[in-house]
C-alpha positions in Angstrom: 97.7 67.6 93.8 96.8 68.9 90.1 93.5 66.8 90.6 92.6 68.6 93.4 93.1 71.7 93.0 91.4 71.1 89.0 88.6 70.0 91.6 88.5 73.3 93.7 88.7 75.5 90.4 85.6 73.5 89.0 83.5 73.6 92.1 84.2 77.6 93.1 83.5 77.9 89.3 80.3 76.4 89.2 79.3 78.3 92.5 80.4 81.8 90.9 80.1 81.2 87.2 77.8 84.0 87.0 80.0 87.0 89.1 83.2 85.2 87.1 81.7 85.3 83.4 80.1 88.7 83.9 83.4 90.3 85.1 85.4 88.1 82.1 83.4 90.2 79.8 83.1 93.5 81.4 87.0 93.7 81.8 87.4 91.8 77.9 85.2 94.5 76.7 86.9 97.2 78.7 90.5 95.9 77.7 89.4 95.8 73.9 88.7 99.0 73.6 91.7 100.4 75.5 93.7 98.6 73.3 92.1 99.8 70.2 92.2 103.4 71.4 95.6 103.3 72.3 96.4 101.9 68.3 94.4 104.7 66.9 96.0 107.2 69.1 99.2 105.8 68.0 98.7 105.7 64.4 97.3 109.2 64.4 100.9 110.6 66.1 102.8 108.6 63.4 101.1 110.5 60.8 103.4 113.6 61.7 106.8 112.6 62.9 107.8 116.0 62.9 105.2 116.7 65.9 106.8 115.3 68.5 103.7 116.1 70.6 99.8 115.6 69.9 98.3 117.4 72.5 99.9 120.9 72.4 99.1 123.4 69.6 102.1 124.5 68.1 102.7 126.2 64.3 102.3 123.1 61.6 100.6 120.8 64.1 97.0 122.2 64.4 95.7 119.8 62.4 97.4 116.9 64.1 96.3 117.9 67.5 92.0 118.6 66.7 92.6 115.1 65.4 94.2 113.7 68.4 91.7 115.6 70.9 88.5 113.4 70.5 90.4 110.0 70.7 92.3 111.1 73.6 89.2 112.8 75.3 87.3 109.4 74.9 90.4 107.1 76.2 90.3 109.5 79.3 86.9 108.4 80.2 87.8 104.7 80.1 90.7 105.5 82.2 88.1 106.5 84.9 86.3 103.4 84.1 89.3 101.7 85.0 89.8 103.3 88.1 86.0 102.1 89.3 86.5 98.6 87.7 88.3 97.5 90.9 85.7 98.3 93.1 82.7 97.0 91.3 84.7 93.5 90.3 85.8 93.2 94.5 82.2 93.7 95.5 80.6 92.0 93.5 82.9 88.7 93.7 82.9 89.0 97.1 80.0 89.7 98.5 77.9 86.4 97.5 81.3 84.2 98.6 78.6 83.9 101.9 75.8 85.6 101.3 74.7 83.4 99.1 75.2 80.1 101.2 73.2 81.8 104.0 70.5 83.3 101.9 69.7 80.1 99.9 70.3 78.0 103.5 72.8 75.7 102.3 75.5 77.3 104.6 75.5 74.6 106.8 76.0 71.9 104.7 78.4 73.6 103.1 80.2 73.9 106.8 79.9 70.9 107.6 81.6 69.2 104.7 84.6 70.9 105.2 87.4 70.4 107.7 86.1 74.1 109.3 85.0 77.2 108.3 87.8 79.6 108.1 89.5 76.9 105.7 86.4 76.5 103.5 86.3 80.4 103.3 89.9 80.5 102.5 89.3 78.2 99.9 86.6 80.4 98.1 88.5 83.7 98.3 91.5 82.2 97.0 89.4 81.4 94.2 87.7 85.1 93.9 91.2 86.3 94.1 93.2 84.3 91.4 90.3 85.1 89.0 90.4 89.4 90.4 94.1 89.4 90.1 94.1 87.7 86.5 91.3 90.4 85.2 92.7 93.2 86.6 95.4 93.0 85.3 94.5 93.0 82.1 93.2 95.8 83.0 96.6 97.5 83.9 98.0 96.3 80.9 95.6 97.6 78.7 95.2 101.2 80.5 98.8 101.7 80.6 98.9 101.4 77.6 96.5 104.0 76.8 97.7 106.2 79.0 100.7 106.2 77.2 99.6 106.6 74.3 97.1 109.6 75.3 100.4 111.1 76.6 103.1 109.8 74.7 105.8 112.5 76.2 105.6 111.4 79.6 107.9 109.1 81.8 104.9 107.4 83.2 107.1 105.2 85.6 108.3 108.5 87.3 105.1 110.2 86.6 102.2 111.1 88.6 99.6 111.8 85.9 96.5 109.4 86.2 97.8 107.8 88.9 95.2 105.2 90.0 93.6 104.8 86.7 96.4 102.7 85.1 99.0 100.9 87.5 99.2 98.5 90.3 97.2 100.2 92.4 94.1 98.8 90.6 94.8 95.4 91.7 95.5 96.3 95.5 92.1 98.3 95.4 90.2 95.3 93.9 91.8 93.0 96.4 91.0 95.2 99.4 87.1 95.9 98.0 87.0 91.9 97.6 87.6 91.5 101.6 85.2 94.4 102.6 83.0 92.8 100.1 83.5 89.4 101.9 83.0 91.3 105.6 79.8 92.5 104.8 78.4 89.4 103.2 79.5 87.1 105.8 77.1 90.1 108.3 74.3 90.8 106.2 73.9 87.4 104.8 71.7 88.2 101.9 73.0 89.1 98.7 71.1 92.0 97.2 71.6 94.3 100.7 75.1 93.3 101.2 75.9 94.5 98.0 74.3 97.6 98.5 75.9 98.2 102.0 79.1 97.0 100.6 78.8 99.6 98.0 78.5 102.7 101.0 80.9 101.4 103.1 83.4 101.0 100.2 83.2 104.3 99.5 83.6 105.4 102.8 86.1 103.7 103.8 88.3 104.0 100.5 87.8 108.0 101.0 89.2 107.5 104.4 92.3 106.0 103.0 92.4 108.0 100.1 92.4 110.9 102.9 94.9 109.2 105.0 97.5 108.4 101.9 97.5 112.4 101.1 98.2 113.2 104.6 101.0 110.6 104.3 102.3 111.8 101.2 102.7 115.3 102.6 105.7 114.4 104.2 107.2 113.4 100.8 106.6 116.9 99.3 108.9 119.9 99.2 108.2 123.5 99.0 108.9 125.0 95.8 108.7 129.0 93.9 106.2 128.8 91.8 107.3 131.8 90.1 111.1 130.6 90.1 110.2 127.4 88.8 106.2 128.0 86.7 104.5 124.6 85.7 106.4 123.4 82.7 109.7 123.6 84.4 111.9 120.5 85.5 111.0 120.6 89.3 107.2 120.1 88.0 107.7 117.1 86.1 105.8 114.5 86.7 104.9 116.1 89.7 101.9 115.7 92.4 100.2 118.9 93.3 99.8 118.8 97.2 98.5 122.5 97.5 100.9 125.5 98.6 100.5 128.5 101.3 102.4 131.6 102.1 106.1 131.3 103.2 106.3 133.8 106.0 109.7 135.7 106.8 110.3 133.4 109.6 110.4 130.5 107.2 107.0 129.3 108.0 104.8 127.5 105.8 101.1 128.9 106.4 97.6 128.2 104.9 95.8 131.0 103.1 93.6 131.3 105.0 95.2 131.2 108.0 96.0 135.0 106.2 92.9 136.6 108.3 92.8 139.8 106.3 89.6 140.6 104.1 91.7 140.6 100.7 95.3 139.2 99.5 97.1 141.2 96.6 100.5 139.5 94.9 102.8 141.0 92.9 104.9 139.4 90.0 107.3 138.1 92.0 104.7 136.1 94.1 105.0 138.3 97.2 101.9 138.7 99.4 100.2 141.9 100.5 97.0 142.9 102.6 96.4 146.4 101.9 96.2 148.3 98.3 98.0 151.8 98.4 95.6 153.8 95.8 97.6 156.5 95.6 100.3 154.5 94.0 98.2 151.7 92.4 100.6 149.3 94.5 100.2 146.8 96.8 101.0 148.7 100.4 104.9 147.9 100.9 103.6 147.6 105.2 101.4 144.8 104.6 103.7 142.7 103.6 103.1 139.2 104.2 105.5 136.6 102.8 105.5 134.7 99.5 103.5 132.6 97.2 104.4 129.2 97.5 103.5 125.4 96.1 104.2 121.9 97.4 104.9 119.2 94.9 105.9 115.9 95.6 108.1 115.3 92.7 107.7 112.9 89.8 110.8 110.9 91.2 108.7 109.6 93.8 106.3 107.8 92.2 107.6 104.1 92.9 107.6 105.2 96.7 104.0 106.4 96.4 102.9 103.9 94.7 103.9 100.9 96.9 103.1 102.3 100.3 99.6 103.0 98.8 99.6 99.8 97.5 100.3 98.2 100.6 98.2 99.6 102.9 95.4 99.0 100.7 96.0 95.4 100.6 96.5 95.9 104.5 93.0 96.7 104.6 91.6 93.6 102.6 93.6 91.3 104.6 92.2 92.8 107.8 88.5 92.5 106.2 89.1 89.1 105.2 90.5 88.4 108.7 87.1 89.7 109.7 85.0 87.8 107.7 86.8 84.6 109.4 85.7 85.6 112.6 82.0 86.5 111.2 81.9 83.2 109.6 83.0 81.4 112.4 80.9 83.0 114.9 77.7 82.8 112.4 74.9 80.6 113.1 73.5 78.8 109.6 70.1 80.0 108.6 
């Protein structure tokens, strides 16, 4: 058993060395300096215990916190980087799994060797996928730990700040852009287009879910004054923005613009008015609309959030990879 499966690692190795070793050294790179951000960052908060927080500009601290901007602003960026790396790592491991055997015509040899199809094609994704999952999450080591350190004051297990860019959602993402990477490979059956394709219909079908997951996540989120409770209060923390409206006097939450007048005045309390009375430099007490309001889905739910997103991403590859079975199968050799 250990023989064969040290057989399978060595043969998918030798027929991916290239996608493997470039996306070792991307992610070893990216890890590196993650880590070594995250140990400056760190070592320039320890220089002033009695600063308990870097980023905010408080009396005594103004030193501290132009010091801890440009490491911070730069570990940012690479927190985007590691929201993309999933993406780029999926297609481009997946995409030559066939392409490549079609392009270079050795597809049907390869076929034919093996008991069938769908079980050699099993056999080379399992291998894309150990090597995706191992990488990335590195990756998710590494940016959590720089997005901790970038925010040291945060509760990032109950926290919705950079959400994508350093948790398990990185791995589901790579895992569902390796099977679209897969699908379009086993269709196109040349490398160089199928990447390119790949690449579009990632991006439209990720800002599909993407669009579907918010929709989703609205029924999580409660209604909240933001004038009772301003940003920086306990209801916000670790909060996720999901827009707000105007709470009418029947109870109803509306859009703004559902609000057809030509101009919207509030008051400090957050109430809503249409009309301007300029003889008393007021909003006009008869155009009363309703109230200013936000919806949050609070920080709490971050574990809930996190999973569903997670698993209907990695519904999606398995559905792609279920697809490229049925591609494969159907496909005639070059």
């Amino acid at each position: 058993m250990t023989a064969s499966v040290a057989r399978w690692a060595r043969l998918s190795f030798r027929l991916q060395r290239w996608e493997v070793l470039a996306s070792v050294a991307g992610v070893a790179l990216l890890a590196a300096v993650m880590l070594w951000l995250a140990w400056q960052l760190r070592g320039i908060a320890a220089t002033e215990p009695g600063c308990p927080d870097p980023n905010a500009y408080v009396p005594g601290c103004e030193a501290l916190a132009r010091r801890f901007q440009g490491p911070a602003d730069a570990g940012a960026g690479l927190l985007y980087l590691s929201w993309g790396a999933p993406f780029g790592m999926g297609l481009v491991l997946g995409v030559p799994i066939v392409s490549r055997e079609v392009e270079s015509r050795t597809a049907g040899m390869a076929w034919t060797l093996s008991r069938s199809r769908a079980r050699w094609l099993v056999g080379r994704i399992a291998f894309a996928t150990v090597v995706l999952v191992a990488l990335l999450a590195l990756v998710v080591v590494a940016s959590g730990a720089l997005a901790a350190a970038i925010q040291p004051n945060l509760h990032l297990e109950r926290d919705f700040s950079r959400y994508g860019q350093r948790d398990w959602l990185i791995v589901a993402r790579g895992l569902a852009a390796l099977g679209v990477g897969v699908l379009v490979g086993a269709v196109v059956g040349r490398i160089l287009p199928g990447l390119l394709v790949a690449g579009f219909a990632s991006v439209l079908v990720f800002a599909g879910v993407s669009l579907g997951m918010d929709r989703w996540n609205q029924t999580l989120a409660i209604v909240i004054d933001p004038y009772a409770a301003p940003e920086g209060a306990p209801e916000w923390e670790g909060a996720m923005g999901m827009g707000g409206g105007i709470e009418l006097p029947s109870g109803e939450l509306v859009p703004y613009a559902q609000i057809t007048a030509d101009e919207q005045f509030g008051d400090e309390t957050g109430a809503i008015y249409t009309r301007w009375d300029e003889e008393t430099g007021q909003p006009d007490p008869a155009s009363f609309v309703g109230w200013e309001r936000s919806r949050i889905v609070p920080g709490r739910l971050y574990p809930l959030v996190l999973a569903r997103d997670s698993a209907v991403t990695l519904g999606l590859g398995t559905l792609a990879i279920g697809g490229s079975i049925v591609a494969v199968r159907r496909r005639r050799p070059a």
